[in-house]
PATOR-224102 format. One record per residue (C-alpha): residue number from 0; z, y, x. Coordinates in Angstrom, 2 decimals, decimal comma, m for minus. Example, Ala and Ser with C-alpha at 12.3 -4.5 7.8 and 13.67 -1.06 7.14 Angstrom:
2
(0 (7,80 m4,50 12,30)),
(1 (7,14 m1,06 13,67)),
END
This chain:
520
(0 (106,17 m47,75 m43,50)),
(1 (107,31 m50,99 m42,09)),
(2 (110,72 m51,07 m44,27)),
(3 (107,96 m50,40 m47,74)),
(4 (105,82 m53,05 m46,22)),
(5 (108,03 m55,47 m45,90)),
(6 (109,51 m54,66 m49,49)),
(7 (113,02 m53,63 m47,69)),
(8 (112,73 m50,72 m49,40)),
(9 (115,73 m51,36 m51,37)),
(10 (117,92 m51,36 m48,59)),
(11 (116,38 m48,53 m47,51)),
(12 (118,04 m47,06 m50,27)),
(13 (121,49 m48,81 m49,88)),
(14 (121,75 m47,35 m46,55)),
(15 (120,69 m43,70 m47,42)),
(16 (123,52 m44,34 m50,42)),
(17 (125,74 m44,79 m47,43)),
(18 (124,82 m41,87 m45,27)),
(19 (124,89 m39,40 m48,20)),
(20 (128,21 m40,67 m49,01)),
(21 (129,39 m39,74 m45,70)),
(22 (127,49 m36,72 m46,02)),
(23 (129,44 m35,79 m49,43)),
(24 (133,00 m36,34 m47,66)),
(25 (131,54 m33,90 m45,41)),
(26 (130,43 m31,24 m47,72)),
(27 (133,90 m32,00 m49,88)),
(28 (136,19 m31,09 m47,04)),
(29 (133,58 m27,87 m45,75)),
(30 (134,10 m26,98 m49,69)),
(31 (138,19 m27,23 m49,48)),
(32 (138,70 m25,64 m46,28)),
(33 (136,48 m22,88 m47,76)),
(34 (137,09 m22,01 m51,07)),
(35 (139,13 m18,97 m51,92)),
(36 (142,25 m21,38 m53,21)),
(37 (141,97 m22,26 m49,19)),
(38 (142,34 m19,31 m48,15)),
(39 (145,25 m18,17 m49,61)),
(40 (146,92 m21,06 m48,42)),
(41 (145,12 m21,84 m45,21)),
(42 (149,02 m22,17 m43,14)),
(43 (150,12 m24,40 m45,60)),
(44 (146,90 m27,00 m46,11)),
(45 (146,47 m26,65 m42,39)),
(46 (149,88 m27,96 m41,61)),
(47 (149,70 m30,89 m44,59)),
(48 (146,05 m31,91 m42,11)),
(49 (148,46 m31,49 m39,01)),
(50 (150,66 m33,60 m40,51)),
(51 (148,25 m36,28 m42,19)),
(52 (146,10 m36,67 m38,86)),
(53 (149,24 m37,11 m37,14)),
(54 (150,42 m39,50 m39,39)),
(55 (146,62 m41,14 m39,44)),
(56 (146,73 m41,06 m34,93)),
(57 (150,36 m43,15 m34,97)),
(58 (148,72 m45,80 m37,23)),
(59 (146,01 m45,88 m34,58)),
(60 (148,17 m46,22 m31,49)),
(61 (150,37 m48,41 m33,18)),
(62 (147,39 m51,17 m34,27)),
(63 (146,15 m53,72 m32,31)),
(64 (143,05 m52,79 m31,07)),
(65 (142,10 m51,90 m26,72)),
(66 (143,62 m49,07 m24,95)),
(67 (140,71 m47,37 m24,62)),
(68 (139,42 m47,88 m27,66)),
(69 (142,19 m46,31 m29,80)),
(70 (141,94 m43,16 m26,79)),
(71 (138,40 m42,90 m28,40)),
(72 (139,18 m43,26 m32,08)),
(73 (142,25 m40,50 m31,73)),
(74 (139,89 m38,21 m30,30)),
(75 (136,94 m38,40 m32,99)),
(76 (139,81 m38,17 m35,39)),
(77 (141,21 m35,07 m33,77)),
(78 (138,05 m33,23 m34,13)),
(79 (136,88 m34,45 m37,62)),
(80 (140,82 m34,79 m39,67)),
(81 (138,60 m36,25 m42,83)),
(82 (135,49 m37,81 m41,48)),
(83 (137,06 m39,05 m38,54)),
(84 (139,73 m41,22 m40,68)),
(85 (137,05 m42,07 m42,83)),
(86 (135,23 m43,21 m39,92)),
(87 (137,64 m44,85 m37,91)),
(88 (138,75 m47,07 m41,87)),
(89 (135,17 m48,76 m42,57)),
(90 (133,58 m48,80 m38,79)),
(91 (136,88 m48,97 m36,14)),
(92 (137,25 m52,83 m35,24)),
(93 (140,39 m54,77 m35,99)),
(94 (140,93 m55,30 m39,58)),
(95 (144,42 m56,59 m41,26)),
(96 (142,98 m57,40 m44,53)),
(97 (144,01 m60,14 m46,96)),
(98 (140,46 m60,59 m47,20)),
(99 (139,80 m60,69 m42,98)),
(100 (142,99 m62,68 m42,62)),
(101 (141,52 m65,26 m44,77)),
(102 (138,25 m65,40 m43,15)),
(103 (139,89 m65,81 m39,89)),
(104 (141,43 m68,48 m41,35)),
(105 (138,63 m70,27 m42,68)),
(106 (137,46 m70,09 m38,61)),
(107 (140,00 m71,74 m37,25)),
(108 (140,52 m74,85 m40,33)),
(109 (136,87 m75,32 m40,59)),
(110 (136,61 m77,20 m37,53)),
(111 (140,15 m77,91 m35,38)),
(112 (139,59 m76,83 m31,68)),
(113 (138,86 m80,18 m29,98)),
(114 (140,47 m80,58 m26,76)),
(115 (138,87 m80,99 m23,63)),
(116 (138,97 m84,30 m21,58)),
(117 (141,72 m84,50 m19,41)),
(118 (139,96 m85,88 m16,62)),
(119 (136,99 m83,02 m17,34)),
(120 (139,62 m80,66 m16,73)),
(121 (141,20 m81,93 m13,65)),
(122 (137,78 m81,76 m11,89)),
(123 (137,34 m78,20 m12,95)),
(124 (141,02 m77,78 m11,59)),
(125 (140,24 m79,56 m8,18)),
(126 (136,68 m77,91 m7,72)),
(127 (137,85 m74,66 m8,12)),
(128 (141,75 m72,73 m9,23)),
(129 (139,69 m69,78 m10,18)),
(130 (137,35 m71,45 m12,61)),
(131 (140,07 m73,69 m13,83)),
(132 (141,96 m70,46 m14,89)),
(133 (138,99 m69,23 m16,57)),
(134 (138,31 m72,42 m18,21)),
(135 (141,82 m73,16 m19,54)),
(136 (141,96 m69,29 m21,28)),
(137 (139,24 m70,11 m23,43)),
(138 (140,20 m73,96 m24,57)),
(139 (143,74 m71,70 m25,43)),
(140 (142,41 m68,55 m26,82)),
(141 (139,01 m70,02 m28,21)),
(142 (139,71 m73,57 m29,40)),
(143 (136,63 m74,02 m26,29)),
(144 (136,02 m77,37 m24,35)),
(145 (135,46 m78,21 m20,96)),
(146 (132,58 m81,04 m21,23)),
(147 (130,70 m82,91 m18,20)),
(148 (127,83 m84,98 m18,52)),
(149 (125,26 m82,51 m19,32)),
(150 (122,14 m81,49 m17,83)),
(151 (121,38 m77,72 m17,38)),
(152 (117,91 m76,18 m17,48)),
(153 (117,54 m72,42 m16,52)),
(154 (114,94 m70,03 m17,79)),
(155 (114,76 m66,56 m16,24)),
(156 (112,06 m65,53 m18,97)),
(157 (111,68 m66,15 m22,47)),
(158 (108,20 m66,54 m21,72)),
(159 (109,41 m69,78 m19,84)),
(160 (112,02 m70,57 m22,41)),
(161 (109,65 m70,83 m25,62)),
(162 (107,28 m73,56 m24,71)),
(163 (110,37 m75,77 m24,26)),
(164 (112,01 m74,59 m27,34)),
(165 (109,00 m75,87 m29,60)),
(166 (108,29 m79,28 m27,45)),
(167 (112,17 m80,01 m27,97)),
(168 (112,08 m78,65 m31,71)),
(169 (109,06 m81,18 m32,54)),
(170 (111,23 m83,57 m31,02)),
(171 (114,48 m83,19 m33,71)),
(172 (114,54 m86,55 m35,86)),
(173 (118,03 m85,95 m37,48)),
(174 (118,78 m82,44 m37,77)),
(175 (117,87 m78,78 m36,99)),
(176 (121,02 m75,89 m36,52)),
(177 (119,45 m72,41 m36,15)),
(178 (121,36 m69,12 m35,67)),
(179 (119,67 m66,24 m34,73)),
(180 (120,68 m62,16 m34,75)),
(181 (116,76 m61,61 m34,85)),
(182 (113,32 m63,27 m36,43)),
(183 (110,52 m61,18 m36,79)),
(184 (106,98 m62,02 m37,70)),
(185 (104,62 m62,77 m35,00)),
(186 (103,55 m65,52 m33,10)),
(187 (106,99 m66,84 m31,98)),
(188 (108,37 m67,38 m35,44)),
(189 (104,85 m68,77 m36,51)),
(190 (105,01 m71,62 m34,14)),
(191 (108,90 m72,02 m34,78)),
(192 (108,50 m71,80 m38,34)),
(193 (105,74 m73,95 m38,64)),
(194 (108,11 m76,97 m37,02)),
(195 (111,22 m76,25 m39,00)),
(196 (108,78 m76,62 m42,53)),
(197 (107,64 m79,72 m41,02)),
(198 (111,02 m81,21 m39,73)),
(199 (112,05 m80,04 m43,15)),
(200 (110,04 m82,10 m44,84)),
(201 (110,08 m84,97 m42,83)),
(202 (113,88 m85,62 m44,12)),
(203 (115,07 m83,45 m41,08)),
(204 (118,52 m81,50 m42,18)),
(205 (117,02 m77,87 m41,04)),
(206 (120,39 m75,40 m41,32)),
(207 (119,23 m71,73 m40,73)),
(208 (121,42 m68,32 m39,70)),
(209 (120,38 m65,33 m39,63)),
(210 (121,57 m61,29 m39,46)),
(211 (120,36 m59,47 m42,21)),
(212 (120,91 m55,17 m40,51)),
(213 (119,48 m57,22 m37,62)),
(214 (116,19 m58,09 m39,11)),
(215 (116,05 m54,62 m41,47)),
(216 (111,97 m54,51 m41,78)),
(217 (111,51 m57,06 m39,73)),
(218 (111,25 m59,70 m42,43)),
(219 (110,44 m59,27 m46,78)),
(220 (113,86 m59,31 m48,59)),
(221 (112,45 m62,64 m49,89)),
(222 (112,34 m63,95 m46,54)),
(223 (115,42 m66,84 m47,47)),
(224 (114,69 m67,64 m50,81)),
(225 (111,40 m68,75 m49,54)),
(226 (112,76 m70,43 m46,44)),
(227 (115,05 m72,52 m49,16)),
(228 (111,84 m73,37 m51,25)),
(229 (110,77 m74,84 m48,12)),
(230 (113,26 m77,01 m47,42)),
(231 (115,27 m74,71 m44,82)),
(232 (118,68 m74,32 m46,08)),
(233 (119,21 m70,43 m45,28)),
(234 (121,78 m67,98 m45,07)),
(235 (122,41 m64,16 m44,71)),
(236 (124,56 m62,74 m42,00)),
(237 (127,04 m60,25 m44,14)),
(238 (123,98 m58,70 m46,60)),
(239 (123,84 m55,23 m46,56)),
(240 (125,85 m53,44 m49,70)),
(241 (124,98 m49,80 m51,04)),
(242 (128,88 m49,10 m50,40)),
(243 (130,70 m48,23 m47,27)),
(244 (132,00 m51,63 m46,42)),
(245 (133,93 m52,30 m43,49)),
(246 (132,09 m55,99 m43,21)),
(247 (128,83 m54,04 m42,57)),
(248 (130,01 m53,36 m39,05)),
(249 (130,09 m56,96 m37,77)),
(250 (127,11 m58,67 m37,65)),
(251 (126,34 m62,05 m35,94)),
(252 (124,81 m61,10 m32,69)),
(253 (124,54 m64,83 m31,61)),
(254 (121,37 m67,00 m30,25)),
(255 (121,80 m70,96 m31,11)),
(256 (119,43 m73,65 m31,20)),
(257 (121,11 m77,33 m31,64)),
(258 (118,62 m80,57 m32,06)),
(259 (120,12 m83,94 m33,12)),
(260 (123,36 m82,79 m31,38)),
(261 (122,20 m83,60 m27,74)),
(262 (119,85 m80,40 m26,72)),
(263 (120,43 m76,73 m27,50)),
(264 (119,36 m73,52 m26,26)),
(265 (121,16 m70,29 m25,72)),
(266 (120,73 m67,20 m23,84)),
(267 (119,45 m63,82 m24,85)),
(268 (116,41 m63,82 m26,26)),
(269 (115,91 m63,52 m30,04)),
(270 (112,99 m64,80 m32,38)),
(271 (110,53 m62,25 m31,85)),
(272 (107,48 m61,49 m29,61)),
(273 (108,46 m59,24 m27,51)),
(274 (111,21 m61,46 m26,63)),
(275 (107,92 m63,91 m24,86)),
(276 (106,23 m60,56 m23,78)),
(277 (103,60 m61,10 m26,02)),
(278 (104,31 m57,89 m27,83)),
(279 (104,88 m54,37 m25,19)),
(280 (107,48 m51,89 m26,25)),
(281 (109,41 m51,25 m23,42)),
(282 (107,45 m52,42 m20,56)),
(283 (108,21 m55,96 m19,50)),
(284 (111,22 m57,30 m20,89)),
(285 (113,64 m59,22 m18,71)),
(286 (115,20 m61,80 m20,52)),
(287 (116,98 m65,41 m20,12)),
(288 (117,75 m68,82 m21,41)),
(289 (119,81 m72,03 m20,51)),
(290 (118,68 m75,32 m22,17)),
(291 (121,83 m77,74 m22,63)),
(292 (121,28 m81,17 m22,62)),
(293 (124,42 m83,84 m23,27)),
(294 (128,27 m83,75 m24,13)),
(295 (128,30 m79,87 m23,89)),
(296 (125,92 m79,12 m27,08)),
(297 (128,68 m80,20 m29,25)),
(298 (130,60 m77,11 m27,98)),
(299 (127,38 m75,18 m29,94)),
(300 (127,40 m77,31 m32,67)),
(301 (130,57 m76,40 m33,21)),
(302 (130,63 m72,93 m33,19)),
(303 (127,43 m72,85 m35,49)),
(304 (129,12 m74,82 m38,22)),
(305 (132,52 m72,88 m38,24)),
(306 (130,50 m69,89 m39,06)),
(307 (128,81 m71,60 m42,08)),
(308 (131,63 m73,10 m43,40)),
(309 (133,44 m69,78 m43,19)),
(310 (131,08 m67,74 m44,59)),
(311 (128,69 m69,91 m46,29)),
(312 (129,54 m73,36 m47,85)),
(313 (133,07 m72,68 m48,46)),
(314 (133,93 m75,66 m49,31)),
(315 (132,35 m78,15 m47,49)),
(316 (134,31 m80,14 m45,45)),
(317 (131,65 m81,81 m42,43)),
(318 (131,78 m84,51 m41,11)),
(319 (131,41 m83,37 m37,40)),
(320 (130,99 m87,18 m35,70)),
(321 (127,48 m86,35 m37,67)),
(322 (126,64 m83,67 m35,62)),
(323 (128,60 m83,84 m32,02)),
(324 (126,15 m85,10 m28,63)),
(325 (126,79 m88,60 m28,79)),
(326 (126,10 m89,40 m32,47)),
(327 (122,19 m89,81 m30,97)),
(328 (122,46 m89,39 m27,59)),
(329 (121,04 m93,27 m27,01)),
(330 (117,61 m91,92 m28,91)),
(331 (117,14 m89,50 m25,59)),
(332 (118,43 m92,18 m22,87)),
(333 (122,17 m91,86 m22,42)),
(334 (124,00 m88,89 m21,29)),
(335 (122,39 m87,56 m18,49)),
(336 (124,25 m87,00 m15,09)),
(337 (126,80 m84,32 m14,67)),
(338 (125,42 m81,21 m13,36)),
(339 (128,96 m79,30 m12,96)),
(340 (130,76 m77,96 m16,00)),
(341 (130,12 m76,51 m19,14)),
(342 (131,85 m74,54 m21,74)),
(343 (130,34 m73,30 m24,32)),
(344 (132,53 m70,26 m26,44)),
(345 (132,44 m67,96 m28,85)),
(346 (134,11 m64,72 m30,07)),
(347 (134,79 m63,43 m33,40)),
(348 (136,00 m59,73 m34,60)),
(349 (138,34 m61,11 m37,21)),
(350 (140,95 m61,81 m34,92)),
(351 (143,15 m60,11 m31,86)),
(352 (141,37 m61,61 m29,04)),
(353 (138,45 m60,04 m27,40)),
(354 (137,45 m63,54 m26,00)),
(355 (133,89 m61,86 m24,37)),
(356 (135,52 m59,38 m22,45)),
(357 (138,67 m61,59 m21,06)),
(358 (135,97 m63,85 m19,48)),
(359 (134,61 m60,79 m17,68)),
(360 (137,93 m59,53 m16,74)),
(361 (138,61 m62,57 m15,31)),
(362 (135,44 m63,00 m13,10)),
(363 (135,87 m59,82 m11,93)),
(364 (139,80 m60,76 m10,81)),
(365 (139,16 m63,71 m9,35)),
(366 (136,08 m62,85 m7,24)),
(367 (136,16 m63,13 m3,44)),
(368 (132,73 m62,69 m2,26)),
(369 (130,15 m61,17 m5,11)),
(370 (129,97 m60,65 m8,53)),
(371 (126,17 m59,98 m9,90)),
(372 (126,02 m58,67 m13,25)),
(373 (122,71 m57,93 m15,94)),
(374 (123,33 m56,27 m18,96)),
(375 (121,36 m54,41 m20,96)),
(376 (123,69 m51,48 m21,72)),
(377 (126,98 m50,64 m20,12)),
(378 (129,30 m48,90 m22,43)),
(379 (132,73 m49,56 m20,39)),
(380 (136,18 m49,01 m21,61)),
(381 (138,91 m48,49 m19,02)),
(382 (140,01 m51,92 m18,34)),
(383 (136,06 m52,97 m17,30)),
(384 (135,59 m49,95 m15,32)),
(385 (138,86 m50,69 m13,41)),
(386 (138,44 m54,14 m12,39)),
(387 (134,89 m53,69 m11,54)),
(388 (135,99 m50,77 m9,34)),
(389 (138,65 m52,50 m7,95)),
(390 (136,87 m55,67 m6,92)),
(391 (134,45 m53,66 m4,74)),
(392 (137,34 m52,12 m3,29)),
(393 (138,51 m55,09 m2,44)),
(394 (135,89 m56,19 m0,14)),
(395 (133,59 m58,04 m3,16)),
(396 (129,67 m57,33 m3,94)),
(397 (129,30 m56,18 m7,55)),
(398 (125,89 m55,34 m8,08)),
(399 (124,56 m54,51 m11,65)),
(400 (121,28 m54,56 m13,18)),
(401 (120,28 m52,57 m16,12)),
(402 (117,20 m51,63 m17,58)),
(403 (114,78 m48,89 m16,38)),
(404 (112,71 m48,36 m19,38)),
(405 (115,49 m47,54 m22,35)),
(406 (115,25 m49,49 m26,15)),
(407 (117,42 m46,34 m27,16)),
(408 (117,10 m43,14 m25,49)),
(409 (121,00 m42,52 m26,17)),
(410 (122,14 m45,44 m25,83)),
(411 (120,41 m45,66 m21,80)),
(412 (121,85 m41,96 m21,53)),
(413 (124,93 m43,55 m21,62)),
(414 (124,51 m46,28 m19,82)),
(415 (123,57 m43,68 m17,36)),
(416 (127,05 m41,90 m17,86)),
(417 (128,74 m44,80 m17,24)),
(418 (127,38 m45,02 m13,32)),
(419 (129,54 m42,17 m11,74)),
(420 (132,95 m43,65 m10,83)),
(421 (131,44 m47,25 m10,44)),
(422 (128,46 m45,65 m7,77)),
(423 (131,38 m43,64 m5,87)),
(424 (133,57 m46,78 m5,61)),
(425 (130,71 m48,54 m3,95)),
(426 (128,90 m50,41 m6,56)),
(427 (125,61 m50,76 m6,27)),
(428 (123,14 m50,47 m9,44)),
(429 (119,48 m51,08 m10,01)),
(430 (117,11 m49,91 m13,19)),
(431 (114,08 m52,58 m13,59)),
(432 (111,22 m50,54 m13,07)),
(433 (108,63 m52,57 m15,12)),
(434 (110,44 m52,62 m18,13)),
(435 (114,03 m53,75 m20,15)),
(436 (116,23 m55,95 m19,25)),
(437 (118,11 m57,52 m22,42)),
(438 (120,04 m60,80 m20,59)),
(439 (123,68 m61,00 m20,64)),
(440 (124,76 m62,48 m17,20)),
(441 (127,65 m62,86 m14,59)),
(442 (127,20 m64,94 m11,59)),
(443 (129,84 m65,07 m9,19)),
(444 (130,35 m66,18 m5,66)),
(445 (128,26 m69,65 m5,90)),
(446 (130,78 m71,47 m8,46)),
(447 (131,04 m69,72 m11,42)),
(448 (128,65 m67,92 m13,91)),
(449 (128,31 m67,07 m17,80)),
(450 (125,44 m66,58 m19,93)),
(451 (124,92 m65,89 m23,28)),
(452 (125,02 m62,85 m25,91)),
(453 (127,65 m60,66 m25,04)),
(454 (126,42 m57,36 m24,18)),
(455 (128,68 m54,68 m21,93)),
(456 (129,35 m52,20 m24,86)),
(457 (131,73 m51,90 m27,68)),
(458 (129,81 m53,92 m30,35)),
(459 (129,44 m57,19 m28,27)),
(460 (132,91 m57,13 m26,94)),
(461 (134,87 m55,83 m30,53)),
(462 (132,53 m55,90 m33,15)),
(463 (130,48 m58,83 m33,36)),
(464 (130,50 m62,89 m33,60)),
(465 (128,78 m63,37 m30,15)),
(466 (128,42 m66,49 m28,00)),
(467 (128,37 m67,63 m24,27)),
(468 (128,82 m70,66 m21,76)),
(469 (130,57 m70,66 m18,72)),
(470 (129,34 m73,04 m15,91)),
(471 (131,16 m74,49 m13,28)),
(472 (129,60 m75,94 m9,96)),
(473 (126,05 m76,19 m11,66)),
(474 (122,96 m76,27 m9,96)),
(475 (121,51 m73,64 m12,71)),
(476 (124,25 m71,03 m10,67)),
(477 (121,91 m70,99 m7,89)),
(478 (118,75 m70,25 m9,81)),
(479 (120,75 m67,61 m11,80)),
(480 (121,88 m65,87 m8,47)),
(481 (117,95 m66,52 m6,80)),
(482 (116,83 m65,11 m10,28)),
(483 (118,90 m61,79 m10,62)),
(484 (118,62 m60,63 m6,30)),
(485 (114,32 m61,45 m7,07)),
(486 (114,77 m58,83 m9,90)),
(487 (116,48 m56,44 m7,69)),
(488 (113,44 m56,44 m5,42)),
(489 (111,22 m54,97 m8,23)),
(490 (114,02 m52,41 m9,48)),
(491 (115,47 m48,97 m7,97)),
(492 (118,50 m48,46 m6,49)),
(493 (120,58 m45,46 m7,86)),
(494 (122,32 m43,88 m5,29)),
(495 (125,18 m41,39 m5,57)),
(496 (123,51 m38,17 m4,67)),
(497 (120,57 m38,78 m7,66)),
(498 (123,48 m39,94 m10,43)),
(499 (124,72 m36,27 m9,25)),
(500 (121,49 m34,60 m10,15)),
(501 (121,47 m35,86 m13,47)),
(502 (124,96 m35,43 m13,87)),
(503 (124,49 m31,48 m13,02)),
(504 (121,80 m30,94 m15,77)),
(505 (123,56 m33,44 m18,66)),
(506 (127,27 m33,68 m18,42)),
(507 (127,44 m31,95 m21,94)),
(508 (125,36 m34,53 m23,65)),
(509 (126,88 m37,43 m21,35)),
(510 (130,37 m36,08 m22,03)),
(511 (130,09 m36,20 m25,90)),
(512 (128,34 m39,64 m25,83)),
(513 (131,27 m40,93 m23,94)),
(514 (133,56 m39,58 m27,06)),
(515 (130,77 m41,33 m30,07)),
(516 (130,95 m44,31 m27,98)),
(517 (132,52 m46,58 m30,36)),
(518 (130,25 m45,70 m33,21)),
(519 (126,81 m46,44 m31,23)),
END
């Protein structure tokens, strides 16, 4: 009733289009496996699918794409010769398309990576080898800057988060960026929408992103004309099609707020209520937010316009000294005084680099004391559950803290799958009782953390455009750590022996969810 309400129900339609095509590929290949033609020549069409699935499994192994990601693929297409392929071409994640190779292109000319400052770098470098490691794989691999002089403010609720957001948003005098995976109606897009109109018409450039599968039923299907009638210059995230359409399958996950260049906001919270826990659906929902204020927000200004140059305006070339930190930074007092380092990244599925998951990789690696992780699912491949495994055996303490009341039942029973080898190897993980938890954190022995969108699951880390900072040395690393171990006091502890129990009564379903994984 909500997707009528809301007048989506013409997607509605576009995606039942979809799943009955899939649904006539299926009854096509029961139909020629059946049929009395078939029959007769079962050995023969049975070795031309031998031999096409074969063919179909080397082009898997030999692409691009994670270890254990292609293990998966190969196995779905294994069972299901037809669907599986079909499958794997429109939803698997590395694409070599003219088409992708072009966008990927657009990425990296809209804006040129702009280098970090030397002397930024040799303080990351003399504060700490294993941050400076971090730090210098993403100004290679994602065109990401080092910056100093920037305050950091640290909200462990969204509750906490959103009276800030609107007192900073009234504040914008020059312009507005806005990028959001989710904006539903309700009283936190109310209060933010009412500002943007205003800003809007008060002269203030207001630049708005948003997913469109993200906000199916949340918002009418006129929702950005009317935002562009008001003065909010909106776009779509990829628009849903009534065609399989391998674009469909990334979406733009991320969570920006820039205002005149010197304050942003990231984190995990989206625009909707029960992002503020003003709206209950799964108990009390555990969420975060870091408020940037200085050099480092031009590191999210950045990423915000690459994306709508390279999927939007096309061919506007701006003119980024308009929108970096210190075009205004005079109007808010100076830069403020360093409070560590800051490097704000971001990830894109169009290319070979799984930027999200390196970072975590590399955490985990270079950890000597603890590692504390939140996420609100934990789909692992291989490499994750190996280096999380083998920094506890190496004397570190990984905790992890997932949700106790599940978003999606399937989804959490995986999550649950996922505990076995990581409990036996010593990890220790908590469910939060009162509700979900939805942040996307690592903090790591007192000098290093990230925050941002990337979820622990196959979408965030292959699928989507996603977004994070790393910090350095910053005070906000202490109230992240103080934030996540006060959480663990209101959450259970899983221990071995209960994982078992479940285990016992649902390693069928737990088994084939491990083998779907890539397609949830």
């Amino acid at each position: 009733m909500k997707l009528f309400k809301n007048g989506y129900w013409p997607k509605f339609l576009m995606l039942l289009l979809i799943f009955l095509q899939l649904v006539g590929l299926g009854v096509l290949s029961y139909y020629f496996f059946n049929n009395s033609l078939a029959k007769e020549h079962f050995y023969s069409l049975a070795l031309i699918v031998w031999a096409l699935t074969a063919a179909f499994e080397i082009f898997i192994v030999l692409s691009r794409s994670e270890t254990s990601y292609r293990i998966a693929w190969m196995l779905l297409v294994a069972l299901l010769p037809v669907l599986g392929a079909v499958y794997y071409l429109f939803f698997a994640n590395k694409r070599t398309t003219i088409r992708q190779r072009k966008r990927m292109k657009r990425y990296e000319t809209a804006l040129p990576p702009f280098p970090s400052d030397p002397k930024a770098k040799e303080s990351v470098a003399a504060f700490s080898r294993p941050a400076a490691a971090i730090s210098q794989y993403l100004e290679s691999n994602a065109g990401a800057a080092v910056y100093e002089d920037t305050a950091v403010e640290y909200f462990p609720l969204g509750d906490q988060a959103f009276p800030v957001m609107l007192r900073e948003l009234k504040k914008a005098r020059h312009f507005i960026l806005f990028e959001f995976f989710i904006i539903a109606p309700g009283l936190m897009w109310d209060a933010v929408h009412s500002i943007l109109v205003e800003k809007a018409k008060e002269g203030v450039e207001v630049k708005l992103v948003y997913d469109d599968l993200g906000n199916l039923g949340n918002t009418p299907v006129d929702f950005a004309k009317k935002l562009n009638e008001e003065g909010i210059k909106t776009y779509v995230f990829s628009p849903i099609k009534p065609f399989l359409n391998v674009k469909m399958n990334n979406r733009d996950h991320r969570k920006i707020i820039v205002i005149d260049g010197h304050t942003g906001f990231t984190g995990g919270i989206n625009i909707a209520d029960e992002y503020i826990n003003r709206k209950v659906r799964f108990g009390h929902w555990k969420d975060n937010c870091i408020m940037l204020r200085g050099r480092a927000v031009s590191g999210f200004s950045r990423l915000f316009l690459q994306n709508w140059v390279a999927n939007f305006e096309k061919g506007w070339q701006p003119d980024f000294s308009m929108y970096e930190s210190g075009k205004y930074i005079d109007e808010i007092g100076g830069y403020p005084k360093s409070d560590g380092f800051l490097q704000p990244y971001g990830d894109v599925p169009f290319d070979y680099e799984s930027v999200g998951e390196r970072v975590y990789l590399s955490i985990l690696g270079r950890a000597l004391r603890y590692v504390y992780i939140s996420t609100p699912y934990l789909i692992l491949d291989s490499e994750l559950i190996n280096a999380i495994t083998l920094a506890e055996a190496e004397g570190v303490d990984v905790r992890l803290l997932v949700p106790g009341i599940p978003d999606k039942r399937r989804i959490f029973q995986l999550t649950r799958a996922n505990y076995g080898p990581l409990l036996a190897a010593g990890v220790r993980i908590y469910e939060y009782t009162p509700g979900f938890v939805h942040q996307k954190m690592f903090v790591c022995d007192d000098e290093v953390a990230t925050d941002g969108t990337i979820n622990l699951d196959y979408r965030s880390l292959y699928l989507h455009l996603e977004c994070g900072t790393l910090l350095v040395g910053s005070r906000a690393i202490d109230n992240m750590k103080s934030d996540f171990l006060a959480t663990l006091e209101t959450s259970h502890e899983v221990r071995l022996e209960e994982w078992e129990g479940w285990h016992a009564k649902k390693a069928f379903e737990w088994a084939l969810l491990r083998l779907l994984a890539p397609l949830l």
